[in-house]
Structures are given as structure tokens and as C-alpha cells.
C-alpha positions as CSV (number, residue, x, y, z in Angstrom):
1,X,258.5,-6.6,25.3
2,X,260.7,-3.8,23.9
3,X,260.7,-3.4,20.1
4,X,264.2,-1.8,18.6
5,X,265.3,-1.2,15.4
6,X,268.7,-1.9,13.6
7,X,269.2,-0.3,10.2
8,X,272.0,-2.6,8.8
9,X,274.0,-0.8,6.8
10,X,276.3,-2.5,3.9
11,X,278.1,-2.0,0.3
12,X,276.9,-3.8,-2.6
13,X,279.1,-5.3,-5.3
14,X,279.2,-2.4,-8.6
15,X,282.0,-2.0,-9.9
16,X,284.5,0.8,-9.4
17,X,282.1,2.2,-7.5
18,X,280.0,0.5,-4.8
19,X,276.8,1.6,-3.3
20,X,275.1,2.0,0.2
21,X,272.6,-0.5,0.7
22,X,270.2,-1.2,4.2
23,X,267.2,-2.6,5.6
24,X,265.7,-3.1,9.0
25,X,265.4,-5.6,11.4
26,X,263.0,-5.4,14.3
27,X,264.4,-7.4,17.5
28,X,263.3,-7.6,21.0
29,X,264.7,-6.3,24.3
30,X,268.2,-5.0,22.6
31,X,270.6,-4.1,24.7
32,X,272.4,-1.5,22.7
33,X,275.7,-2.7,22.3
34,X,277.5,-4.3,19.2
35,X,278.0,-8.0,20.6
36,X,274.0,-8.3,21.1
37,X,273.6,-7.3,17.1
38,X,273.1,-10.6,15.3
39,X,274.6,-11.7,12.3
40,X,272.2,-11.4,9.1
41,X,271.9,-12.1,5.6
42,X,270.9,-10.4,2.2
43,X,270.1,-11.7,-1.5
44,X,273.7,-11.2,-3.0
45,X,272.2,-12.1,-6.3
46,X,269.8,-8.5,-5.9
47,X,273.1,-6.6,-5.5
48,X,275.8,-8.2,-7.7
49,X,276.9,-10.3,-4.6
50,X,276.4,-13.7,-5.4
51,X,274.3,-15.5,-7.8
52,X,270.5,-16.6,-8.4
53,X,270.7,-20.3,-7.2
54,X,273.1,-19.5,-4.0
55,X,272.5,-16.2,-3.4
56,X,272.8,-15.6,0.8
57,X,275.5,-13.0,1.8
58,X,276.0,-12.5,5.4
59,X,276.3,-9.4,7.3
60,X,278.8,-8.9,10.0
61,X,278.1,-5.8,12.6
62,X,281.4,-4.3,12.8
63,X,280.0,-0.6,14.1
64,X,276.8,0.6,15.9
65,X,275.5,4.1,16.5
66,X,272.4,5.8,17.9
67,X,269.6,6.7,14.5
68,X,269.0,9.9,15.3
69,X,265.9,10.0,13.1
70,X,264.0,7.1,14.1
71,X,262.8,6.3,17.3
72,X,263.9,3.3,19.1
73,X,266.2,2.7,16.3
74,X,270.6,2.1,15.2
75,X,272.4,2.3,12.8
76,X,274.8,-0.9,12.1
77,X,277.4,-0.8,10.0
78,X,278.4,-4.2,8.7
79,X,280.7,-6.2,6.5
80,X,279.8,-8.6,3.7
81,X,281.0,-12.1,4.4
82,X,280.2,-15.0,2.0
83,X,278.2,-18.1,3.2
84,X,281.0,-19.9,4.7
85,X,282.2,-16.8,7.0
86,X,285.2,-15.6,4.8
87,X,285.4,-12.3,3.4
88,X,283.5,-11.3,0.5
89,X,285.3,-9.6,-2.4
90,X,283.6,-6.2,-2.3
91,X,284.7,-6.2,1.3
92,X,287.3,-3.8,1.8
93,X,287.1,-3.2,5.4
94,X,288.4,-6.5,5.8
95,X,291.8,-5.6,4.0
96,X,292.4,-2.7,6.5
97,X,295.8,-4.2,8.7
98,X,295.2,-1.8,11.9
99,X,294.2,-4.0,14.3
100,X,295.9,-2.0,16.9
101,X,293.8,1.7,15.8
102,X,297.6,2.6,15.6
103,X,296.4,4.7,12.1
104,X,294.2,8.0,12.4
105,X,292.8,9.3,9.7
106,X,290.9,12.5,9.0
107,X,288.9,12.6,6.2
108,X,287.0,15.4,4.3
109,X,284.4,14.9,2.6
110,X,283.5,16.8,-0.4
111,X,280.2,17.0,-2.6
112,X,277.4,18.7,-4.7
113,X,274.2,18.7,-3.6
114,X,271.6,18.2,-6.7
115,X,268.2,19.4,-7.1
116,X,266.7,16.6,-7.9
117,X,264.0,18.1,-10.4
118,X,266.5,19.9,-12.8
119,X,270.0,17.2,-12.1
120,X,271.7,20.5,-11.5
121,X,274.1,22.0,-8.1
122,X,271.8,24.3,-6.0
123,X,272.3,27.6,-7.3
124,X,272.5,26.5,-10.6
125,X,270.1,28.3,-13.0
126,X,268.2,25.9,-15.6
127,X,270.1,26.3,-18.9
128,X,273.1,28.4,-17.6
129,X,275.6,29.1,-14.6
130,X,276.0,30.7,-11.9
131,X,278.5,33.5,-11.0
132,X,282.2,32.3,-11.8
133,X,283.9,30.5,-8.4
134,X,285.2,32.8,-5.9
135,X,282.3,34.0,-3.8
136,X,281.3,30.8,-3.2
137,X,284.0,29.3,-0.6
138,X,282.7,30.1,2.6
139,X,280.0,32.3,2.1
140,X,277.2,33.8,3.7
141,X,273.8,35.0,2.5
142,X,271.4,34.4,-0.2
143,X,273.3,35.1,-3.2
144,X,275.9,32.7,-2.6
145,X,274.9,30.2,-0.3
146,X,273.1,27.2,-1.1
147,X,271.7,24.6,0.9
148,X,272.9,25.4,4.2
149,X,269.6,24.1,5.7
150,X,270.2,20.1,5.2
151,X,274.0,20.4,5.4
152,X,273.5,22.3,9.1
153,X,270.7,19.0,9.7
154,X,273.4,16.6,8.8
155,X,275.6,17.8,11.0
156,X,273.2,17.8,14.1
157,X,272.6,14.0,12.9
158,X,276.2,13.0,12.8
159,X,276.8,14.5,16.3
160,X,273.3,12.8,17.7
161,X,274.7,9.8,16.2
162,X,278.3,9.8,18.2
163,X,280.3,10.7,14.9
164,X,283.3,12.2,15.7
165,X,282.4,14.8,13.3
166,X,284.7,18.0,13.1
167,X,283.2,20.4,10.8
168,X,281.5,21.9,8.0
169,X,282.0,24.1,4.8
170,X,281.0,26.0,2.0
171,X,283.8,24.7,-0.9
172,X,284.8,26.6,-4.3
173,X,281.5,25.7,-6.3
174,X,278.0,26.5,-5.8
175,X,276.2,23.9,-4.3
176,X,279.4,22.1,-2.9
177,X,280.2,21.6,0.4
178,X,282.8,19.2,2.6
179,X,282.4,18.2,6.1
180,X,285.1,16.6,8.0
181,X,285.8,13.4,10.2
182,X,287.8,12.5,12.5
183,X,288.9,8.6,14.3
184,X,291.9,7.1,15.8
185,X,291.6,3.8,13.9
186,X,291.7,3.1,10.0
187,X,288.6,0.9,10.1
188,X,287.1,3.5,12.6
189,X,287.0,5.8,10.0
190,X,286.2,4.2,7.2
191,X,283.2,3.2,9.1
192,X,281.8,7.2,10.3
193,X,283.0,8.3,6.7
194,X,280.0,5.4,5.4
195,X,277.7,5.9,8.1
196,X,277.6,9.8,7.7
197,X,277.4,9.2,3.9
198,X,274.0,7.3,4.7
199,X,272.8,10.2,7.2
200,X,273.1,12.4,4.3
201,X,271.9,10.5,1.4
202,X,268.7,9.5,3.7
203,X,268.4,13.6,4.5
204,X,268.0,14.4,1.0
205,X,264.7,11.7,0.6
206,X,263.0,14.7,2.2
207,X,264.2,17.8,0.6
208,X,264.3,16.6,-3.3
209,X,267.5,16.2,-3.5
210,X,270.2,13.9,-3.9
211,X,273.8,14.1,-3.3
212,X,276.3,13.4,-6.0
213,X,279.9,12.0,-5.1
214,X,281.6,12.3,-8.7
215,X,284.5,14.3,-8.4
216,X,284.3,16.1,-11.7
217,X,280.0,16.1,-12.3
218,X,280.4,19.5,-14.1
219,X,282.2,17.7,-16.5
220,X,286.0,18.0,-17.1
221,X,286.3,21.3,-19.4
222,X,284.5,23.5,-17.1
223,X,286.5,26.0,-14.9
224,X,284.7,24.8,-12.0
225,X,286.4,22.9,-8.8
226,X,285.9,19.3,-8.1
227,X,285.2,17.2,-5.4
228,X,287.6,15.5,-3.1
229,X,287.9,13.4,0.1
230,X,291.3,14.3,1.0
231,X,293.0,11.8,3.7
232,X,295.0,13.1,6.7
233,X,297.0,10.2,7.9
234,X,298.8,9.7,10.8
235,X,300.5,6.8,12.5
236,X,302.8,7.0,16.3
237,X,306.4,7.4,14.3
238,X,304.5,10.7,12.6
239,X,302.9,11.7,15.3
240,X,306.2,11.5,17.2
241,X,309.4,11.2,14.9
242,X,310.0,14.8,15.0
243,X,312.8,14.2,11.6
244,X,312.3,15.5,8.3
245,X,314.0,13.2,6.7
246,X,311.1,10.4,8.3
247,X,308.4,12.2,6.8
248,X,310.6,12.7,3.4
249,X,311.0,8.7,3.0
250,X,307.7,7.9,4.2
251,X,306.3,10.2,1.3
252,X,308.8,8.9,-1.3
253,X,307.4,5.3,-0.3
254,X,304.5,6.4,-2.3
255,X,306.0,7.5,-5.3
256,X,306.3,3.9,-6.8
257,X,303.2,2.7,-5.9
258,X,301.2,5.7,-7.4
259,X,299.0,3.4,-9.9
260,X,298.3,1.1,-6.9
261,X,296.9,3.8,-4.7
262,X,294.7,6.1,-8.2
263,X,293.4,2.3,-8.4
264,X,291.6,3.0,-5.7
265,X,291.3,6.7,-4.9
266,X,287.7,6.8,-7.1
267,X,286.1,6.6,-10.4
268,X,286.4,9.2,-12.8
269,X,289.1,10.8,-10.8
270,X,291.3,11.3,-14.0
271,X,288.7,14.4,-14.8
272,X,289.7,15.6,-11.6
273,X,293.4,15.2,-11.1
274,X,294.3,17.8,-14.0
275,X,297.4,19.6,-12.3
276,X,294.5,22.4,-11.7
277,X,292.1,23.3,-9.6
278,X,294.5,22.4,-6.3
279,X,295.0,19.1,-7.7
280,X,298.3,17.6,-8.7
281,X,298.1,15.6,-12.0
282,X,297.0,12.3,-11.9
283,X,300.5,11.2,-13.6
284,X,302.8,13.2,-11.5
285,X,303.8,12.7,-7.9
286,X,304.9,15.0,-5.9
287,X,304.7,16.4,-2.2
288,X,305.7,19.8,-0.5
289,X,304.8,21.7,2.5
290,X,301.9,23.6,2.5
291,X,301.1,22.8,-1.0
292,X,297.7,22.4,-1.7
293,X,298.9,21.3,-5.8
294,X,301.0,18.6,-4.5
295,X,299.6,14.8,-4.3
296,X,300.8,14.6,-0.8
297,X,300.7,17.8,1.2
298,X,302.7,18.2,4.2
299,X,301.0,21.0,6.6
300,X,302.5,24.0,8.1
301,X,301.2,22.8,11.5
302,X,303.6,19.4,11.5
303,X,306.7,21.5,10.3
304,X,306.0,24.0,13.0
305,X,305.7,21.7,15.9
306,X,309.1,20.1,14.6
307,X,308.1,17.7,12.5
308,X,305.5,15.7,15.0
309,X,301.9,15.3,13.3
310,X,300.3,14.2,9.9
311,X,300.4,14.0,6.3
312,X,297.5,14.7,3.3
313,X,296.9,12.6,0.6
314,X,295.0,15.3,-1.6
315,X,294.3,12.4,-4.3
316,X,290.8,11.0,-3.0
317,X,288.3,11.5,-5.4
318,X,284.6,12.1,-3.3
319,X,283.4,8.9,-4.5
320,X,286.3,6.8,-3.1
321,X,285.8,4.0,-0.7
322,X,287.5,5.5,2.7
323,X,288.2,1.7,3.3
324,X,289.9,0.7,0.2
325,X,291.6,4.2,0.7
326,X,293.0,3.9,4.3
327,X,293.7,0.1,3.3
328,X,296.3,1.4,0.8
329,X,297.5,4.3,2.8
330,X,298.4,1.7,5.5
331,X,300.3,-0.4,3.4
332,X,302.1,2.3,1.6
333,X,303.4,3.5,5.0
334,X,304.2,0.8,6.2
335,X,306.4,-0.2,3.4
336,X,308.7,2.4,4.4
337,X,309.8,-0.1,7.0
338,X,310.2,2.7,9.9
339,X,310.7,1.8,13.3
């Protein structure tokens, strides 16, 4: 009898911020595919779920991918549900309306990887700083790169693991990197954004390290960049409109929902949408082409192929859940009631 093992993977109830949590299960002749992953449960009142005296949440498998570090092992990405098989609160995937995969989304992920002895950015000298930002953005060698070695093994596991991943980087600060993803399908994405998050948080559990997701962890004075996960968006009348004017009133839909969408684009992303920094101010909106200091950025690429391609939301804080984010996106767009 064949032994496999599923890693379920799910987000816990914190507040703004929610956490990755998992555990195994061990099941018998498995067959590989999603429909033959069985529902499960989980002590909500351990992760701010449920409560002591009914405390079962259940777990929905919504995605399933190859472990590439275990043997005989997936990784199942799942939804909380409450007992009765409605959707929990801290369930954002399930507010996603892209039943059809009609939305692709590209997201990049930003972040700092911490030496977990000293709390500091590799490359970050005990009691001081590095070098100013400037050599750091997509170096190479010694002096300026850090922590190459577990972002290159990340991206091996994301592509073992059928990720559409896309790419990698060195960003402005030391010890920061982003690495991109890429899925025709809102919920798609959400789901490879969480499950390479998971890759690389488990990575670190051998190097002493530990990734940190807050956008601004330098703190908000320092001259030094912080992290995003901008969202490049796209739905058929973008991808094909070829009109200005569409893209102009699909980005002015957003303008009066801007409190809706920093509500959730991340905690603590106030520190990092300063108007510097390539970010546009947290109270303004704006958008422009090619404009990096614009909350929306429209990209050369779209203009040039005559208005046929994507947007950027550059307002995505690291820490933000892709769900909640392509959730709102979705709406937003949709609002502009486009044919």
C-alpha cells in the first residue's frame, strides 16, 4: 500500500495580516489529483478561527502541486470553511468573482531576507549600514550581493512544483529581492503567490533565516526602498480594446474607491506609500504611462502595441494578501461597466 503525503496549506485568522499555516496528512494509494484530496479540519480556536468549545474549521483543497522537497509528498492549498460548509471570514479566496479565469494577474513579489541571529537584511553590518542604495539593484558579486544561494533554490522549487514562476531579482536594498508570478485566473494566482510564499518561508528553516514581508522593516525615516507586490492585471477588453480612452476610464474607476482598495493592499503600507521611493502617496491617486511614481502605472509595452495588454497597481504592500488584492482589483474593474 502506497503512502503519500499532503501538506495542507491554509491562512489563519490575525488580523490585518494573516499567516501561513500547514500540517500533514498521510493517505494511502493517492492518485495525484485534486478531486481525490479530502476535505479536513483544523482547531480554529489554535489560530484565531473559531472558539475553545466549537472549535473545527474545515479545509477545502482548492489547488495541488508536486512538494519538491519531500518525497512522496504535495502541496495543497486550501480554503477555510466553517463547520457548516460556508465560507469562513478570513477566507478571501472565496470573495474572488472570476469564475471564468477571465482576470490574469502578474504579481511581484518583493522582500528582505533576515539573518535570523542579528534581525538584520543580509549584508547588513551589526550596529550600522551598508553602502547607500544604488549598487544593489541587480548586482553581481560579493560586495553587493546577498543571498543569492536560497533565492536561486526557491526558484528551482517553484518550477519543480509547476509554478508558473517568471523570474528573479536583486531590488534597490541589500538583502531584498522580488520574484515574479504569473496565472491566467485571479484565484490561480492568488493561490502560486501563497504557495511560493510557503516554499520560501520553509527554505529559510535551513539556512537561519527568515523572510520578512513588511513593506517598510527599515523603518519609515530611512532612505532605503521598500517592499512591494505590485499587481499586473489584465482582463479580455484590456487585453484587446486597443482605445485609450478604455484604459483611461477603467483607471479612473479606481480613483473613488482608493480607501477600499489601501484597505487591503497590506499593513503598515502608509510607511511605504510616501510619494518616494517609486511610490505614489498613499492619499493621492494618480496613473501615467510608464510612471513608476504613479499608483497605477500603464506600461510602454500596452501603449506600443496600440493600447492591447495590462495595467500595474504599484500600491501592494509585500505583506498583502494576493486574494484580498485580486478580489478588489476585480471588482474595481468591473465597475467600470465596459463591454
Amino acid at each position: 500500500m502506497a503512502k503519500t503525503k499532503l501538506e495542507y496549506i491554509w491562512l489563519d485568522g490575525y488580523k490585518p495580516t494573516q499567516n501561513m499555516r500547514s500540517k500533514t496528512k498521510v493517505v494511502n494509494d493517492f492518485n495525484g489529483t485534486l478531486e481525490d484530496c479530502p476535505m479536513w479540519s483544523f482547531d480554529g480556536s489554535s489560530t484565531r478561527q473559531a472558539i475553545g468549545d466549537n472549535s473545527d474549521c474545515l479545509l477545502k483543497p482548492v489547488a495541488i502541486y508536486p512538494d519538491p522537497a519531500r518525497r512522496d509528498a504535495f502541496l495543497v492549498m486550501t480554503e477555510v470553511l466553517n463547520a457548516d460548509g460556508t465560507p469562513h471570514t478570513s477566507n478571501g479566496r472565496a470573495g474572488i468573482d472570476d469564475d471564468d479565469n477571465d482576470f490574469w494577474f502578474g504579481f511581484e513579489q518583493e522582500y528582505f531576507i533576515m539573518d535570523r541571529a542579528t534581525e538584520l537584511p543580509l549584508g547588513f553590518p551589526v550596529g550600522g549600514y551598508p553602502a547607500p542604495q544604488g549598487m544593489y539593484y541587480c548586482s553581481v558579486g560579493g560586495r553587493h550581493t546577498h543571498g543569492r544561494n536560497i533565492v536561486e533554490e526557491h526558484a528551482d522549487l517553484c518550477i519543480d512544483a509547476g509554478l508558473n514562476f517568471e523570474g528573479i531579482n536583486q531590488e534597490v536594498a541589500s538583502g531584498q529581492w522580488e520574484y515574479q508570478l504569473f496565472a491566467q485566473g485571479a484565484k490561480i494566482a492568488g493561490d502560486e503567490i501563497w504557495v511560493s510564499r510557503y516554499l520560501l518561508d520553509r527554505l529559510t528553516e535551513s539556512y537561519g533565516y527568515y523572510i520578512e514581508y513588511h513593506p517598510k522593516p527599515l523603518g519609515k525615516d530611512l532612505d532605503w526602498n521598500g517592499s512591494g507586490m505590485h499587481a499586473n492585471f489584465s482582463n479580455t477588453t484590456l487585453r484587446t480594446c486597443g482605445s485609450r480612452e478604455t484604459y483611461e476610464k477603467i483607471c479612473e474607476a479606481f480613483r473613488p474607491v482608493v480607501k477600499e482598495h489601501i484597505a487591503v493592499y497590506g499593513e503598515f503600507n502608509e510607511q511605504r506609500l510616501t510619494g518616494d521611493h517609486e511610490t505614489a502617496s498613499i492619499n493621492d491617486f494618480s496613473y501615467g504611462i510608464s510612471d513608476r511614481g504613479a499608483s497605477i502605472r500603464i506600461p510602454i509595452i500596452t501603449v506600443e502595441k496600440d493600447w492591447k495588454g495590462w495595467l500595474e497597481d504599484r500600491r501592494p504592500a509585500s505583506n498583502a494578501d494576493p486574494y484580498k488584492v485580486a478580489a478588489r482589483i476585480v471588482k474595481t474593474v468591473k465597475s467600470a461597466n465596459i463591454d
